[in-house]
BALO-179700 format. One record per residue (C-alpha): residue number from 1; residue in three letters; chain; x, z, y. Coordinates in steps of 0.001 Angstrom, whole numbers. Each point is the difference from the previous one (the first is absolute). Example, Ala and Ser with C-alpha at 12.3 -4.5 7.8 and 13.67 -1.06 7.14 Angstrom:
BEGIN
<1, 'ala', 'A', <12300, 7800, -4500>>;
<2, 'ser', 'A', <1370, -660, 3440>>;
***
This chain:
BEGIN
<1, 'unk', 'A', <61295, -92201, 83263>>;
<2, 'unk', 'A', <3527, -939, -438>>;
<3, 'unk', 'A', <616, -3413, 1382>>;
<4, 'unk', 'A', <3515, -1795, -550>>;
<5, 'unk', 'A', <844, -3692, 1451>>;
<6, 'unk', 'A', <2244, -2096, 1203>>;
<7, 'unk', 'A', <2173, -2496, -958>>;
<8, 'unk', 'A', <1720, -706, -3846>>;
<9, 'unk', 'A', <3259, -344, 1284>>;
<10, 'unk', 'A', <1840, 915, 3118>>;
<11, 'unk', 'A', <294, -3659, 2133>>;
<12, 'unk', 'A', <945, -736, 3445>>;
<13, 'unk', 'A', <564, 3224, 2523>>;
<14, 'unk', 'A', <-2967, -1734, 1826>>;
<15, 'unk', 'A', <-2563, -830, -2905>>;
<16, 'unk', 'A', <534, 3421, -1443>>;
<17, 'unk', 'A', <-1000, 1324, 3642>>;
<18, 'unk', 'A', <-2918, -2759, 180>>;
<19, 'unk', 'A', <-1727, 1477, -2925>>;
<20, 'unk', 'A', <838, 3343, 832>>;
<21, 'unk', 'A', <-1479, 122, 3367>>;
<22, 'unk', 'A', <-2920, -2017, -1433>>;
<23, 'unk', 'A', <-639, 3123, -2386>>;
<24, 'unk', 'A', <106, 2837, 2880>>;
<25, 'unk', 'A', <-3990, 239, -282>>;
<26, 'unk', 'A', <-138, 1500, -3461>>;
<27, 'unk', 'A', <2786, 2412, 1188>>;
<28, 'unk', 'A', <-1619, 1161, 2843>>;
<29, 'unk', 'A', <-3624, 472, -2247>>;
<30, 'unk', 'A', <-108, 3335, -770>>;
<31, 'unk', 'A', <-2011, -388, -3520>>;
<32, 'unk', 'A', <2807, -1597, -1333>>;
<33, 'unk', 'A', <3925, 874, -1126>>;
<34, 'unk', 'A', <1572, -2681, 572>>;
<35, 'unk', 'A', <3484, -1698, -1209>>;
<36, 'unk', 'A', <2389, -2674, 1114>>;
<37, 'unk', 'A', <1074, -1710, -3164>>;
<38, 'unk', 'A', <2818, -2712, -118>>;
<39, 'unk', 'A', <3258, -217, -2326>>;
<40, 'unk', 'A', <3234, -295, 1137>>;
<41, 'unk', 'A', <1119, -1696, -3417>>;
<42, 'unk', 'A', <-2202, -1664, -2425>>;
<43, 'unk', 'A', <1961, 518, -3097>>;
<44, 'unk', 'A', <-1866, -1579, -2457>>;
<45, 'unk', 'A', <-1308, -3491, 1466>>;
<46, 'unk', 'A', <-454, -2972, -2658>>;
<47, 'unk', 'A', <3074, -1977, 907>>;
<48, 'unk', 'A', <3569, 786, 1342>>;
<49, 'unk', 'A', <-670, -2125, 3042>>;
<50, 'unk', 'A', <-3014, 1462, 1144>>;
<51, 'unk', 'A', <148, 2382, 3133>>;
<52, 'unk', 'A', <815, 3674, -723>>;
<53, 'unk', 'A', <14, 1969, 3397>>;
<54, 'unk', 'A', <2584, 969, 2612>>;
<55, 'unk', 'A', <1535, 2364, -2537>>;
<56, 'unk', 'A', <-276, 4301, 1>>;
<57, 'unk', 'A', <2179, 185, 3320>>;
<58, 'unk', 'A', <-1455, -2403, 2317>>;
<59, 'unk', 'A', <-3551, 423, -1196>>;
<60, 'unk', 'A', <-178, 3977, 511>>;
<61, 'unk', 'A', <1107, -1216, 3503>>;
<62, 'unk', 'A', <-3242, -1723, 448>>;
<63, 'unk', 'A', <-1658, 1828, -1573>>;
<64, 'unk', 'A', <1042, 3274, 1971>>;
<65, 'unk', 'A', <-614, -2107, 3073>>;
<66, 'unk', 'A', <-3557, -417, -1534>>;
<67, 'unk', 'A', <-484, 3223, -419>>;
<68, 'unk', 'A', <1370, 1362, 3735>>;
<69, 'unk', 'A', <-2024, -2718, 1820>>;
<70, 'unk', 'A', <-2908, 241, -1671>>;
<71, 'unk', 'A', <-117, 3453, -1500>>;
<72, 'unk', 'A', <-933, -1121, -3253>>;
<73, 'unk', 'A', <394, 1902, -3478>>;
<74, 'unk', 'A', <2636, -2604, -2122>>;
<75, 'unk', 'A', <-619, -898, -3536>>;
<76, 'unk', 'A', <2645, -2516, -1881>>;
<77, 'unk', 'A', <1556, -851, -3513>>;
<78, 'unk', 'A', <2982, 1621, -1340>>;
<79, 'unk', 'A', <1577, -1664, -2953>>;
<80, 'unk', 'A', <2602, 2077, -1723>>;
<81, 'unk', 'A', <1234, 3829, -100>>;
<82, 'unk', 'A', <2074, -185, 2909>>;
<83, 'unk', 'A', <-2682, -1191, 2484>>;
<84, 'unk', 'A', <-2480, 2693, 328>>;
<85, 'unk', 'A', <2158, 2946, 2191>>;
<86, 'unk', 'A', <1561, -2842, 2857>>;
<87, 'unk', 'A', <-3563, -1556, 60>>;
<88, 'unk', 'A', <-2078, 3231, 144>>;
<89, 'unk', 'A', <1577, 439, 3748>>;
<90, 'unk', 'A', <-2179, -2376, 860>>;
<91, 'unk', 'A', <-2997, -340, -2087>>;
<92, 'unk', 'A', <-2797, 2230, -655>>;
<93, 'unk', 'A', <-1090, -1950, -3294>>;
<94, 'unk', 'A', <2809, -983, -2876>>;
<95, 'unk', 'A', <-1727, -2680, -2026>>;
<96, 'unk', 'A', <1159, -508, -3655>>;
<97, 'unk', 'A', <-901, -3518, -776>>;
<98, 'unk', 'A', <-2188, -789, -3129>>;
<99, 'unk', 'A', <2863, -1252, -2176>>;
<100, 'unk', 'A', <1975, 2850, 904>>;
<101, 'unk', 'A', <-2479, 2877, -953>>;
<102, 'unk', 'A', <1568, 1410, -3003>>;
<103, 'unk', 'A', <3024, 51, 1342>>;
<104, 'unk', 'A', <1193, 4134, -310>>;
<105, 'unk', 'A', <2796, -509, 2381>>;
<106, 'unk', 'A', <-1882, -1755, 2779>>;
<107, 'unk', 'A', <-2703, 2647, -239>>;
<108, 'unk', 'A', <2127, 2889, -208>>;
<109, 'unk', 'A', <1902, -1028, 3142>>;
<110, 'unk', 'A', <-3060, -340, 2427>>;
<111, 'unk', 'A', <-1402, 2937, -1386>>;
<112, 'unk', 'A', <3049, 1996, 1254>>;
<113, 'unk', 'A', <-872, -1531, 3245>>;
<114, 'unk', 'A', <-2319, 1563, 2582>>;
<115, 'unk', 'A', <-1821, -3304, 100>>;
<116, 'unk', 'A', <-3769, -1051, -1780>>;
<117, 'unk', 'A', <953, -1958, -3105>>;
<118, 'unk', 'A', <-2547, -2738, -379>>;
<119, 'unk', 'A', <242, -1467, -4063>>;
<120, 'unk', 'A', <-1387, -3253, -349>>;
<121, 'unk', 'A', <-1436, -309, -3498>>;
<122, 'unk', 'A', <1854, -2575, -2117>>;
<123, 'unk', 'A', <-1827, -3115, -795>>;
<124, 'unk', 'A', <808, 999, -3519>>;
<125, 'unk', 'A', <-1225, 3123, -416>>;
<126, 'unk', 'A', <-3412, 1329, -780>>;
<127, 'unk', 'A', <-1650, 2562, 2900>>;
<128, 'unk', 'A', <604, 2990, -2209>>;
<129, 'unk', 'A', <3777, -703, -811>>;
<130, 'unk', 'A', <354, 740, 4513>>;
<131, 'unk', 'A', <-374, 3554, -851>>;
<132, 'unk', 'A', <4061, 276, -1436>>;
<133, 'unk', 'A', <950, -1559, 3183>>;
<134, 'unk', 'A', <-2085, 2550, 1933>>;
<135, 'unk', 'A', <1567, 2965, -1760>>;
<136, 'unk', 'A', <3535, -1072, 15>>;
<137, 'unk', 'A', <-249, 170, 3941>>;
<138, 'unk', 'A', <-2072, 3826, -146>>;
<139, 'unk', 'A', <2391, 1485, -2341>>;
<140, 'unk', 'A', <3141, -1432, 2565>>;
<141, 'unk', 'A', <-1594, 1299, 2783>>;
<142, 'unk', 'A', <-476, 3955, -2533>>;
<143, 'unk', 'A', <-3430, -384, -776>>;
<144, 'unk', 'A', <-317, 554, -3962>>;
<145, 'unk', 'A', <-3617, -286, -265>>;
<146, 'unk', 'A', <-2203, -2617, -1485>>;
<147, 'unk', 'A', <-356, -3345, 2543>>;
<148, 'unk', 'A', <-3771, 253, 1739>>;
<149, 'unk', 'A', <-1027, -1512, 3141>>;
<150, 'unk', 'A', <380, 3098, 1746>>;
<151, 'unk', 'A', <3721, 639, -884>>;
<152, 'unk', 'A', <974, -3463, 666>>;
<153, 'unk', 'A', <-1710, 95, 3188>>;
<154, 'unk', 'A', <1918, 3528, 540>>;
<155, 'unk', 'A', <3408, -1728, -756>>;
<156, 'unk', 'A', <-895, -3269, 1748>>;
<157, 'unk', 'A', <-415, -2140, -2713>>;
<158, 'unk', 'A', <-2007, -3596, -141>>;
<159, 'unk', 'A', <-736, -2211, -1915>>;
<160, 'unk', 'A', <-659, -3889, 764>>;
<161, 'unk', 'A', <-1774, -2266, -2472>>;
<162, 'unk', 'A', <1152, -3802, 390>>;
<163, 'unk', 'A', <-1391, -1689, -2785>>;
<164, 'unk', 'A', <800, -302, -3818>>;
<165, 'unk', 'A', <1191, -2873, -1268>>;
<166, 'unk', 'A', <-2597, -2582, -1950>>;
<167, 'unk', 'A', <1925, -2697, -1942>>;
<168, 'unk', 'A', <2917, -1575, 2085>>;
<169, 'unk', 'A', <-444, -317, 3557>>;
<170, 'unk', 'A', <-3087, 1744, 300>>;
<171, 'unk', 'A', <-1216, 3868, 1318>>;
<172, 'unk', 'A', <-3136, 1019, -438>>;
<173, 'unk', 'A', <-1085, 3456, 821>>;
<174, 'unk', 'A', <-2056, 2663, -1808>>;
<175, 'unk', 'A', <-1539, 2088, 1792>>;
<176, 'unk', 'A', <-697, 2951, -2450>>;
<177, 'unk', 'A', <3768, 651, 746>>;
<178, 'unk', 'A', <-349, 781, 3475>>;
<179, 'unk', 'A', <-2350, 2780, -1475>>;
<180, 'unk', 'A', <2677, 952, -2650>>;
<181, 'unk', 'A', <3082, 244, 2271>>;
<182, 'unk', 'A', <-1816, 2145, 2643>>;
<183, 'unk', 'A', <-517, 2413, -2225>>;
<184, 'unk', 'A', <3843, 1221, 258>>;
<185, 'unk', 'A', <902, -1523, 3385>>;
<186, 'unk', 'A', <-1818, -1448, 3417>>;
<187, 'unk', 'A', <-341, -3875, -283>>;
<188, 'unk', 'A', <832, -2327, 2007>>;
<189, 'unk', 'A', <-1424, -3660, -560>>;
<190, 'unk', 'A', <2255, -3393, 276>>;
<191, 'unk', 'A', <-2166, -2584, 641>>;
<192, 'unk', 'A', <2289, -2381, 1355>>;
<193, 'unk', 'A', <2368, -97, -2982>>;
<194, 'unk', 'A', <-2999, 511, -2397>>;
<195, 'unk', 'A', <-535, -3773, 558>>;
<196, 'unk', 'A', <3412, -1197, -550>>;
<197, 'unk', 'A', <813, -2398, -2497>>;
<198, 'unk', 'A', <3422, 574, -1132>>;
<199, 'unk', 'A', <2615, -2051, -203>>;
<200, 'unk', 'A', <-2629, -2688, -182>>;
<201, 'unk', 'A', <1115, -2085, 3448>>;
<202, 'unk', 'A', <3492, -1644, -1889>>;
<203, 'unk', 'A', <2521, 1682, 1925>>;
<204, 'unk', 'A', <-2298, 2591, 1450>>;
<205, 'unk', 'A', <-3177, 2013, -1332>>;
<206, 'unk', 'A', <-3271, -1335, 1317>>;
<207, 'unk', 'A', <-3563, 1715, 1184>>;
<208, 'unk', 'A', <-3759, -77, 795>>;
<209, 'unk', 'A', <-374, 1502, 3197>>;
<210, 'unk', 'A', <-3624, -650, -368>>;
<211, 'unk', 'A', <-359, 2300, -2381>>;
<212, 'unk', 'A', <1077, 3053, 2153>>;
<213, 'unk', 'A', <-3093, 1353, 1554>>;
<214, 'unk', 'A', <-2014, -267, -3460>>;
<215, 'unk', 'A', <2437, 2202, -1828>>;
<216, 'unk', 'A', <237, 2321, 3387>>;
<217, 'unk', 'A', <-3759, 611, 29>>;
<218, 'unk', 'A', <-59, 789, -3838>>;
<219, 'unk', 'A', <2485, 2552, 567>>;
<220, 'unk', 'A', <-1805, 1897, 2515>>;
<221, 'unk', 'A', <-2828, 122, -2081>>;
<222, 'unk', 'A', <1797, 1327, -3218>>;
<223, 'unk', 'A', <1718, 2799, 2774>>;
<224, 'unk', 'A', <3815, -113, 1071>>;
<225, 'unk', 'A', <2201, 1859, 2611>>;
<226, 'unk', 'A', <1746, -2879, 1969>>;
<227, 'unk', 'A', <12, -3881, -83>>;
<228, 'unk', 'A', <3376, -2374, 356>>;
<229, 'unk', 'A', <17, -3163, 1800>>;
<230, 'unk', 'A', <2851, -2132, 677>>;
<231, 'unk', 'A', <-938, -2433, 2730>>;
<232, 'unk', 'A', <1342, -2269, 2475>>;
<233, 'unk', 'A', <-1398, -2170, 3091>>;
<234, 'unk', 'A', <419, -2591, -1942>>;
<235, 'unk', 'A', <448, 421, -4121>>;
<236, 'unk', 'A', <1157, -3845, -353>>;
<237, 'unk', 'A', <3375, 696, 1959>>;
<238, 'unk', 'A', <1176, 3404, -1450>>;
<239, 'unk', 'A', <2989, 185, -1678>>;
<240, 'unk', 'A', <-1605, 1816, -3086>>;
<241, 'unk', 'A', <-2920, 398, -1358>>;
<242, 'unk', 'A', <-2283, -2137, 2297>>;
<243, 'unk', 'A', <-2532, -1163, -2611>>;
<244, 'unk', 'A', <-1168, 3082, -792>>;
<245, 'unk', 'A', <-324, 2182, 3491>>;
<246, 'unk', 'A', <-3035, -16, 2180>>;
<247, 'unk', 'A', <459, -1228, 3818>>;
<248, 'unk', 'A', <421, 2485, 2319>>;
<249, 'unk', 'A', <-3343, -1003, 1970>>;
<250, 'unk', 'A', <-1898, 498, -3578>>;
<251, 'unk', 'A', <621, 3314, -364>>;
<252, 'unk', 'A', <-2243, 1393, 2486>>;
<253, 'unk', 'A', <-2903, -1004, -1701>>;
<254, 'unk', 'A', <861, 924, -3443>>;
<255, 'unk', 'A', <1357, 3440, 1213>>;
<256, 'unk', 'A', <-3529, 223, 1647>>;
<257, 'unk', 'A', <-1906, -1306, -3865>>;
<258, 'unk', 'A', <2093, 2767, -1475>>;
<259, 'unk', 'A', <-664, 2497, 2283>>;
<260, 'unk', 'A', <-3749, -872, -509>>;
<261, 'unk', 'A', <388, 514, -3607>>;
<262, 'unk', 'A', <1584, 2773, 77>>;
<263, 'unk', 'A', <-2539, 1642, 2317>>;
<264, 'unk', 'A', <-2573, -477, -2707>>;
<265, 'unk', 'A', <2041, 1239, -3247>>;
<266, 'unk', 'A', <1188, 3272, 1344>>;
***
């Protein structure tokens, strides 16, 4: 099982290490692939003041410091077309956030990269509509054939469902899609940012935390590759996206409910 945590955003040199060394456990479990996920810019937060990251240069630094101390595999956002080679030195994963999934150029340029591109499915697109974004990264990398799990899995493709939107300020998540999408590409579940509320906080986009392990366990059941959490010691002091990640001394358990579920549906 693909696992990928850590924080939304890049903060302090020593919370980013906090949280990282608090996540060595599921590195060091062998029945799981795990991924340090944090962004070094958060390029499309609700309002010009909110926090956005140390910016590309100083937050590969950590990042790479991350990565050498703790010998962890390095997913993060990329945002436009000139992003993907400089980052792909240090991370394993290129994530193409949700509102940027169409976006040709973006694809096309971490496709040329050696690096896993990891498409988050747009909150406005129905499951099927994922399989363009799939092929536009298998035909970069010279594969001409139709887009099937297999092939994307070939080319290191994912896919990451994050909720749909449901009226305004609402996600809600259908589950037949995590069906749909796998059939051209691994999956990898969001649950963190499947209970966001966006834009729904005034200045910054709200969240039901409580909601997390509910969605979680109905997406073992229905059958993915991977689940995303964004978490933090404590969700009421990050600098993004705090209402909607799970603590860091929740996730045990729910990794272990998952697990459980998982053990029964395969």
């Amino acid at each position: 099982m693909k696992l990928i945590a850590g924080p939304c955003v890049l903060e302090s040199r020593d919370t980013v290490m906090r949280i990282a060394e608090s996540l060595n456990k599921y590195h060091e479990d062998c029945t799981k692939d795990f991924y340090f996920k944090a962004s070094f810019d958060k390029a499309n937060r609700t309002s010009l003041d909110s926090f956005r990251g140390p910016g590309l240069e100083e937050g590969l630094k950590l990042l790479q410091e991350v990565k050498e101390q703790f010998g962890y595999k390095i997913l993060t956002d990329v945002h436009d077309y000139t992003q993907p080679a400089m980052v792909s030195e240090v991370a394993d994963v290129l994530q193409i956030p949700a509102f940027l999934c169409r976006q040709t150029d973006l694809l096309v340029a971490c496709a040329k990269t050696a690096a896993v591109v990891n498409i988050k499915k747009g909150q406005f697109l129905a499951p099927e509509a994922m399989e363009h974004s799939v092929k536009k990264v298998l035909k970069t990398r010279g594969f001409e054939g139709e887009a099937s799990y297999e092939n994307a899995e070939k080319y290191n493709v994912w896919l990451t469902e994050r909720g749909s939107s449901f009226g305004y300020g609402n996600l809600v998540v259908d589950m037949r899609g995590l069906r749909t999408m796998r059939e051209f590409a691994p999956v990898i579940f969001d649950a963190t940012h499947s209970v966001q509320s966006p834009a729904s906080g005034g200045a910054t986009s709200g969240g039901d935390s409580s909601m997390v392990p509910y969605l979680s366990r109905a997406a073992a059941a229905v059958g993915v590759d991977g689940f995303f959490f964004e978490t933090h010691f404590d969700p009421s002091i990050a600098l993004s996206d705090g209402p909607n990640m799970i603590e860091l001394k929740k996730l045990d358990t729910l990794m272990k409910q998952i697990e459980a579920i998982q053990s029964i549906v395969e």
